[in-house]
mmCIF file as Biopython writes it, N, C-alpha, C and O atoms, coordinates in Angstrom:
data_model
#
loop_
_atom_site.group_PDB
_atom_site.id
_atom_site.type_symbol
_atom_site.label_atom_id
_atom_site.label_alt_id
_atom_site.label_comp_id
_atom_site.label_asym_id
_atom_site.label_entity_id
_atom_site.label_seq_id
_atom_site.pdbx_PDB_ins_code
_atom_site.Cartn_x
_atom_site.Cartn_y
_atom_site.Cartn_z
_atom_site.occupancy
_atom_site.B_iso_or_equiv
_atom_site.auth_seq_id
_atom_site.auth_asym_id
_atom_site.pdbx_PDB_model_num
ATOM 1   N N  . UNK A ? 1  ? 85.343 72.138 109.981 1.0 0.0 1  A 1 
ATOM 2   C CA . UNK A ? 1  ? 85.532 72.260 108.549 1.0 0.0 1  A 1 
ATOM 3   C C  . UNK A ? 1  ? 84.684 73.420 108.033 1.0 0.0 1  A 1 
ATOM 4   O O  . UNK A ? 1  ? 83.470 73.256 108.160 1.0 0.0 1  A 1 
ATOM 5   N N  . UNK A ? 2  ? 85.037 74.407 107.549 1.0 0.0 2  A 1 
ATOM 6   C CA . UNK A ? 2  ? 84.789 75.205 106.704 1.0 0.0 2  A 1 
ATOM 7   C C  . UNK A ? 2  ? 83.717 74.915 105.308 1.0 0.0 2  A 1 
ATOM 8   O O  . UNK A ? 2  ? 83.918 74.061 104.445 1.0 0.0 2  A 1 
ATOM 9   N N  . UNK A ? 3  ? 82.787 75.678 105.351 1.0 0.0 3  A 1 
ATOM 10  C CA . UNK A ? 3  ? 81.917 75.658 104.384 1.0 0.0 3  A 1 
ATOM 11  C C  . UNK A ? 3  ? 81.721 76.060 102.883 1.0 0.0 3  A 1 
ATOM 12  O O  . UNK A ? 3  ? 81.100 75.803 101.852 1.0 0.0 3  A 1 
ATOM 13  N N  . UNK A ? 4  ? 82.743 76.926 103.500 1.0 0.0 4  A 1 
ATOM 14  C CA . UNK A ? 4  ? 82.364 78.711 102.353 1.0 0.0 4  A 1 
ATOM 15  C C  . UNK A ? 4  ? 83.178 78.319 101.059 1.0 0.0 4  A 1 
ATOM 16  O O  . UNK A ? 4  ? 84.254 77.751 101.245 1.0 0.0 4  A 1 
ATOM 17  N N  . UNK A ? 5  ? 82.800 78.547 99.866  1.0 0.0 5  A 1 
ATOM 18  C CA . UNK A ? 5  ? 83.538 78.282 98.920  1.0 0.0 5  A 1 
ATOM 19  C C  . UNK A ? 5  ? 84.002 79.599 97.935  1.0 0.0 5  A 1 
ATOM 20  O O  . UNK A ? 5  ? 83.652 80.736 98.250  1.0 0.0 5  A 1 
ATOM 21  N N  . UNK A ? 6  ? 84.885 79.323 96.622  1.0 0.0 6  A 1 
ATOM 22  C CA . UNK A ? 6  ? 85.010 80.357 96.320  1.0 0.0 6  A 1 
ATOM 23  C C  . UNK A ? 6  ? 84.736 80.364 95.034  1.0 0.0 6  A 1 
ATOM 24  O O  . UNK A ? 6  ? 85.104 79.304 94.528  1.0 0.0 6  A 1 
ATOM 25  N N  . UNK A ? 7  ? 84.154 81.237 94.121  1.0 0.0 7  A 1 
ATOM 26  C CA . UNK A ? 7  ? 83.876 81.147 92.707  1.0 0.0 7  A 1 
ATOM 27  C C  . UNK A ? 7  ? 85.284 82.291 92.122  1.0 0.0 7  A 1 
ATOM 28  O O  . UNK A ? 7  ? 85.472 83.270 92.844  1.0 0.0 7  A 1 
ATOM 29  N N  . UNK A ? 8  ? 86.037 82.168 91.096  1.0 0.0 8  A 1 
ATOM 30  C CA . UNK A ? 8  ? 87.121 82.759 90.763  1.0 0.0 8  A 1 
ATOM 31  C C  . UNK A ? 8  ? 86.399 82.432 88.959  1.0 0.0 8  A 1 
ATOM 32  O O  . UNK A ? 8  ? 86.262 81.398 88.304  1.0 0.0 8  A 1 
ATOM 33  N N  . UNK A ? 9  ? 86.046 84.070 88.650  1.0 0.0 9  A 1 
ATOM 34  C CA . UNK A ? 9  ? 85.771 84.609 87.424  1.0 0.0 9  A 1 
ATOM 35  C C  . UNK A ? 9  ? 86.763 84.935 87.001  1.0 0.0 9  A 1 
ATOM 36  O O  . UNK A ? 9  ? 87.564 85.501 87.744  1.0 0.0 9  A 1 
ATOM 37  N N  . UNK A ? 10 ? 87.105 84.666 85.486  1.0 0.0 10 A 1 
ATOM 38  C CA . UNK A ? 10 ? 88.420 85.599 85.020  1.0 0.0 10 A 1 
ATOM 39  C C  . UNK A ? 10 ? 87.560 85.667 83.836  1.0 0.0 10 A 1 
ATOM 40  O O  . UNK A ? 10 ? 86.507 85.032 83.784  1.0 0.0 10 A 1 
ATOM 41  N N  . UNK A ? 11 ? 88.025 86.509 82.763  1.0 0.0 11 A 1 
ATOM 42  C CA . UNK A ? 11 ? 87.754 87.357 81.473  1.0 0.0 11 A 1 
ATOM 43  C C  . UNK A ? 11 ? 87.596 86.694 80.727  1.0 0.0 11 A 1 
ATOM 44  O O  . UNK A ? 11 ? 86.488 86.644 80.192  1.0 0.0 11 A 1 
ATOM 45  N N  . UNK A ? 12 ? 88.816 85.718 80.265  1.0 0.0 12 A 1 
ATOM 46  C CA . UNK A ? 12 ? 89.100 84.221 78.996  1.0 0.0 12 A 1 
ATOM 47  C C  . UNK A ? 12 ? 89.647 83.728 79.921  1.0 0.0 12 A 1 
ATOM 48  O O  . UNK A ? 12 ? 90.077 83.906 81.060  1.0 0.0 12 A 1 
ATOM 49  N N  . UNK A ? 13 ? 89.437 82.622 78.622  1.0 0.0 13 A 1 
ATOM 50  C CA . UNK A ? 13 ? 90.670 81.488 78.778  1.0 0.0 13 A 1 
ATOM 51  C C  . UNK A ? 13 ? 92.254 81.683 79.270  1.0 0.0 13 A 1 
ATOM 52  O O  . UNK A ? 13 ? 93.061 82.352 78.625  1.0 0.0 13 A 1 
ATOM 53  N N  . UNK A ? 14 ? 92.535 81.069 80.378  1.0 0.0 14 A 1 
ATOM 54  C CA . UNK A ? 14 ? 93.851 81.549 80.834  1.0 0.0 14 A 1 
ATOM 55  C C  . UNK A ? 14 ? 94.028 79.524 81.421  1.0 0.0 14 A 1 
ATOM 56  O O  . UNK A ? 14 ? 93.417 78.794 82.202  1.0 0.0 14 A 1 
ATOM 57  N N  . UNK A ? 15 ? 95.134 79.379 80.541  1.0 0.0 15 A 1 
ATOM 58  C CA . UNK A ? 15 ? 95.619 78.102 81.133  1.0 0.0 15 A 1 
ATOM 59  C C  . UNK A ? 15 ? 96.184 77.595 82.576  1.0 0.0 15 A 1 
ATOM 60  O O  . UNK A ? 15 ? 96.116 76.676 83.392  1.0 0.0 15 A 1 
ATOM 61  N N  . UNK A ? 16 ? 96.763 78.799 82.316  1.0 0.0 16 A 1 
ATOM 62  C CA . UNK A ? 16 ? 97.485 78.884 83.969  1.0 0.0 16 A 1 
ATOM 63  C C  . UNK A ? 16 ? 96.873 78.943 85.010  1.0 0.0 16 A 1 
ATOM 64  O O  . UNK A ? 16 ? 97.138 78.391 86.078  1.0 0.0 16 A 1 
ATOM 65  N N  . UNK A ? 17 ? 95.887 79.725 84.704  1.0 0.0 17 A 1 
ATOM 66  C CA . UNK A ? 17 ? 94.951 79.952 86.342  1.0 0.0 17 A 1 
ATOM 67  C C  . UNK A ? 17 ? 94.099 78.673 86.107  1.0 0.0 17 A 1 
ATOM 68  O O  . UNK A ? 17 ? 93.613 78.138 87.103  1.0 0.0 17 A 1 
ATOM 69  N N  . UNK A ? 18 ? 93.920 78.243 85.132  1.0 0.0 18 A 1 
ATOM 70  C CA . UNK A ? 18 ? 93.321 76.715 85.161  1.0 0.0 18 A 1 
ATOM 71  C C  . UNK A ? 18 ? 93.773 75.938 85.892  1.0 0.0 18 A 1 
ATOM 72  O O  . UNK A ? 18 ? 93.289 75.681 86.994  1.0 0.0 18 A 1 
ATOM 73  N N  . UNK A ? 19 ? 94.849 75.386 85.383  1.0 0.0 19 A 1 
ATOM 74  C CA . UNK A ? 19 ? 95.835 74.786 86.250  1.0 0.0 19 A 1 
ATOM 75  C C  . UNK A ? 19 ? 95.865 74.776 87.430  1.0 0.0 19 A 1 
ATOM 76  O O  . UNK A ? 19 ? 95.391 73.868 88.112  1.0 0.0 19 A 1 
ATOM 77  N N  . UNK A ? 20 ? 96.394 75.724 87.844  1.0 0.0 20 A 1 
ATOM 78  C CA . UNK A ? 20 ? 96.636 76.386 89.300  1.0 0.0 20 A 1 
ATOM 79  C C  . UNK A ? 20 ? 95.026 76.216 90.336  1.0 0.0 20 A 1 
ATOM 80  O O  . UNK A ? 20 ? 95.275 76.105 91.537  1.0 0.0 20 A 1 
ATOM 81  N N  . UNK A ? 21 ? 93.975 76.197 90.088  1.0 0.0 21 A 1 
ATOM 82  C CA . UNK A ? 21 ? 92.884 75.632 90.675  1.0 0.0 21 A 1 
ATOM 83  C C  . UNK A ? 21 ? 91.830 74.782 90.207  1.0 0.0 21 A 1 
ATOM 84  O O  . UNK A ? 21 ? 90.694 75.146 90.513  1.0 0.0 21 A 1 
ATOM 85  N N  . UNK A ? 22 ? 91.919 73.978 89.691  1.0 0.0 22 A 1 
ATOM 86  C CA . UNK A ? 22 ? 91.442 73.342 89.276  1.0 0.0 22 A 1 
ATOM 87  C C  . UNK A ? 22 ? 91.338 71.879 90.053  1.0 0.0 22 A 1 
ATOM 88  O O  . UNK A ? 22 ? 90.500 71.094 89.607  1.0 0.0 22 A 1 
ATOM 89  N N  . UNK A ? 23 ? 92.027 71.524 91.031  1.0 0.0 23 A 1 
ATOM 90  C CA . UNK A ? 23 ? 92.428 70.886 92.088  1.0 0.0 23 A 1 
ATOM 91  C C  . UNK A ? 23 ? 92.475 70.993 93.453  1.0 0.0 23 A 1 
ATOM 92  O O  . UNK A ? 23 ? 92.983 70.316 94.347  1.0 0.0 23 A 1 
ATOM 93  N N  . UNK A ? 24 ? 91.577 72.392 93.390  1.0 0.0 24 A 1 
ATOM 94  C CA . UNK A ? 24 ? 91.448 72.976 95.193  1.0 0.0 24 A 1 
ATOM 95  C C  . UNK A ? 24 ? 90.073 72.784 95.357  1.0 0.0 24 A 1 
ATOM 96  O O  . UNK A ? 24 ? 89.391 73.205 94.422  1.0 0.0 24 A 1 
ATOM 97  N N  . UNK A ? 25 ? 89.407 72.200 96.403  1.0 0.0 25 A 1 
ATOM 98  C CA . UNK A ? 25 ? 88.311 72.064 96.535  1.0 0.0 25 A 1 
ATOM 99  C C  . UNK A ? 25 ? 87.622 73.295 96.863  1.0 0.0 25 A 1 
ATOM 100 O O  . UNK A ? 25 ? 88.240 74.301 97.209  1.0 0.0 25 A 1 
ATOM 101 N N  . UNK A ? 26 ? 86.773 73.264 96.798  1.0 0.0 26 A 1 
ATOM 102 C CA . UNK A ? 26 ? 85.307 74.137 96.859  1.0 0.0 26 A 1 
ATOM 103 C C  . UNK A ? 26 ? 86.003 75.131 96.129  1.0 0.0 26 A 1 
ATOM 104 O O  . UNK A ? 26 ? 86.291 76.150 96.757  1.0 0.0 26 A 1 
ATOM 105 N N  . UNK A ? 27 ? 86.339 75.055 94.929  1.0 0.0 27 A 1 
ATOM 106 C CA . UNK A ? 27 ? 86.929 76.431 93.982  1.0 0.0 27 A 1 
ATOM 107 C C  . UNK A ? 27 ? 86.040 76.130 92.579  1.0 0.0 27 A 1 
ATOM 108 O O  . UNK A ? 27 ? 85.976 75.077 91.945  1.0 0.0 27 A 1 
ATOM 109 N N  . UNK A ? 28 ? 85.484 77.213 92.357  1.0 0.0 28 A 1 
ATOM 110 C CA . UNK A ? 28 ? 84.655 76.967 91.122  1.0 0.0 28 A 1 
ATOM 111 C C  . UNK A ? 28 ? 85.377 77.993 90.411  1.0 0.0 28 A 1 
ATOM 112 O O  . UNK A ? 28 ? 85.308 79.199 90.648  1.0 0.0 28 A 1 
ATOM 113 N N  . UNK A ? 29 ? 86.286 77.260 89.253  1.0 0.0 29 A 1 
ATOM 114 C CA . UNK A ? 29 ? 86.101 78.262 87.810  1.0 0.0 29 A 1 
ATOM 115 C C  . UNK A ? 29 ? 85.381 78.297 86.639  1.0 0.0 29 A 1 
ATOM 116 O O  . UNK A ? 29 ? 85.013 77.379 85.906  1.0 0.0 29 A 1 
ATOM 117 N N  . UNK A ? 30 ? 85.180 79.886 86.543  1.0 0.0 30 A 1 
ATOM 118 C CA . UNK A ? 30 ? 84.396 80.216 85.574  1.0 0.0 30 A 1 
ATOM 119 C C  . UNK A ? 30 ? 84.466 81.955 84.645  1.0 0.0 30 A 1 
ATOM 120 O O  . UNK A ? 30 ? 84.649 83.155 84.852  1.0 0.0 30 A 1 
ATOM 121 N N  . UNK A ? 31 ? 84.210 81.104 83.718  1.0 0.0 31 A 1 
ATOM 122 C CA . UNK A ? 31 ? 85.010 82.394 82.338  1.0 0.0 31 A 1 
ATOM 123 C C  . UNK A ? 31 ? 83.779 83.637 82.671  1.0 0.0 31 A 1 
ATOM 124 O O  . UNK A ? 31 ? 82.763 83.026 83.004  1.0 0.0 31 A 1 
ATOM 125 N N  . UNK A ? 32 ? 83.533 85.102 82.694  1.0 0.0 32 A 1 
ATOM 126 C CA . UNK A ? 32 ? 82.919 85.928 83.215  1.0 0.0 32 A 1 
ATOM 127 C C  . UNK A ? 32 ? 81.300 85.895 81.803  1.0 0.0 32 A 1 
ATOM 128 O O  . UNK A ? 32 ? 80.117 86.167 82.005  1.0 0.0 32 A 1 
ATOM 129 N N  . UNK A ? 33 ? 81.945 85.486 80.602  1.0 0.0 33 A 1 
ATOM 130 C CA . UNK A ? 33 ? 80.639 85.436 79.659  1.0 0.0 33 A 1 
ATOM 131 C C  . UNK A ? 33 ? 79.472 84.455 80.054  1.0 0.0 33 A 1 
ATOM 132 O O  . UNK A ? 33 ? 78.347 84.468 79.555  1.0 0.0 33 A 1 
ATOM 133 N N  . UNK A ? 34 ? 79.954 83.551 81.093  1.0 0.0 34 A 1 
ATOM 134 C CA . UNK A ? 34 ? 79.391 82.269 81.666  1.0 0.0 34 A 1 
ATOM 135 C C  . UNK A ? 34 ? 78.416 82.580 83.071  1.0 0.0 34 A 1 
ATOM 136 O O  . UNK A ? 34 ? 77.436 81.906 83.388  1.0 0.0 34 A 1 
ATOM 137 N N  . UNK A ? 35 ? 78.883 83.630 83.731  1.0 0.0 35 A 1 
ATOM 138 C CA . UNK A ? 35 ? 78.659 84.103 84.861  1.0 0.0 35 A 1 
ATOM 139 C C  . UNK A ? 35 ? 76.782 84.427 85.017  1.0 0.0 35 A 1 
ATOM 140 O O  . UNK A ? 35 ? 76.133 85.178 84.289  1.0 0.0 35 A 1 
ATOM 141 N N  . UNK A ? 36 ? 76.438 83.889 85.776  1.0 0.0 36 A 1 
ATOM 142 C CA . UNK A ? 36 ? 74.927 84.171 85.776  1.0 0.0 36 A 1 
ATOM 143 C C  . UNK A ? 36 ? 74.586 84.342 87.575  1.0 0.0 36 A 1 
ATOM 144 O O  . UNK A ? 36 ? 75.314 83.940 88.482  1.0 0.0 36 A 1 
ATOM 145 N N  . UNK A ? 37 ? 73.146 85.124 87.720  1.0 0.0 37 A 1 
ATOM 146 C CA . UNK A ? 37 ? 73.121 85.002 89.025  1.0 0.0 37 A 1 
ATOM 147 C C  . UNK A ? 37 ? 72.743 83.908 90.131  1.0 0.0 37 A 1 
ATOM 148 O O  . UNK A ? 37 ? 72.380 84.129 91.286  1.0 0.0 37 A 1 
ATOM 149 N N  . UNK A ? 38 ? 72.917 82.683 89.501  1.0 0.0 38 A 1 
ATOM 150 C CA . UNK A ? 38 ? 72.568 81.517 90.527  1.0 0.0 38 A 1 
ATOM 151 C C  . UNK A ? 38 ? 74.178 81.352 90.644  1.0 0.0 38 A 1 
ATOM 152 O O  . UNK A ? 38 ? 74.328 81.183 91.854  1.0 0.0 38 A 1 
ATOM 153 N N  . UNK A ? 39 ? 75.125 81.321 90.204  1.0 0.0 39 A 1 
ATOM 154 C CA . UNK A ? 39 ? 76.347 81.204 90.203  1.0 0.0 39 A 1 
ATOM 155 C C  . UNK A ? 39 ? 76.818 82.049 91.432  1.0 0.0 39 A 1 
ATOM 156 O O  . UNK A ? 39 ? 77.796 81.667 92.074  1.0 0.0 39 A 1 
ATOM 157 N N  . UNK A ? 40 ? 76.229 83.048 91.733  1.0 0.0 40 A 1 
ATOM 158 C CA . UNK A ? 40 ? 76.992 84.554 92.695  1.0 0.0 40 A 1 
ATOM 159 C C  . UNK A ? 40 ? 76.363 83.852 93.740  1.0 0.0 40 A 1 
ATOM 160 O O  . UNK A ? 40 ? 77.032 83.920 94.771  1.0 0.0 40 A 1 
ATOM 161 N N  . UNK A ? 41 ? 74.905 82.940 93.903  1.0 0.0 41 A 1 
ATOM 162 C CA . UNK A ? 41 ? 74.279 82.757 95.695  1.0 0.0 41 A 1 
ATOM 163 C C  . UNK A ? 41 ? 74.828 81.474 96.113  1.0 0.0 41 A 1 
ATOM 164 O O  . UNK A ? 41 ? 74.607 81.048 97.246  1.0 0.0 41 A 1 
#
């Protein structure tokens, strides 16, 4: 099993890409105004 996860920044609010992962494990979304550097390690 695989460890590695993925953080997926987008710009705004986008429903769709919400949607669309919001249900995949080890997928973290997050809006880019939110983005800090404990988030990137």
């Amino acid at each position: 099993m695989s460890t590695k996860k993925v953080l997926l920044v987008v710009p705004g609010k986008d429903e769709n890409v919400f949607k669309s992962f919001r249900n995949l494990p080890k997928v973290k979304y997050l809006y880019m105004d939110y983005l800090n550097p404990a988030d990137l390690m």
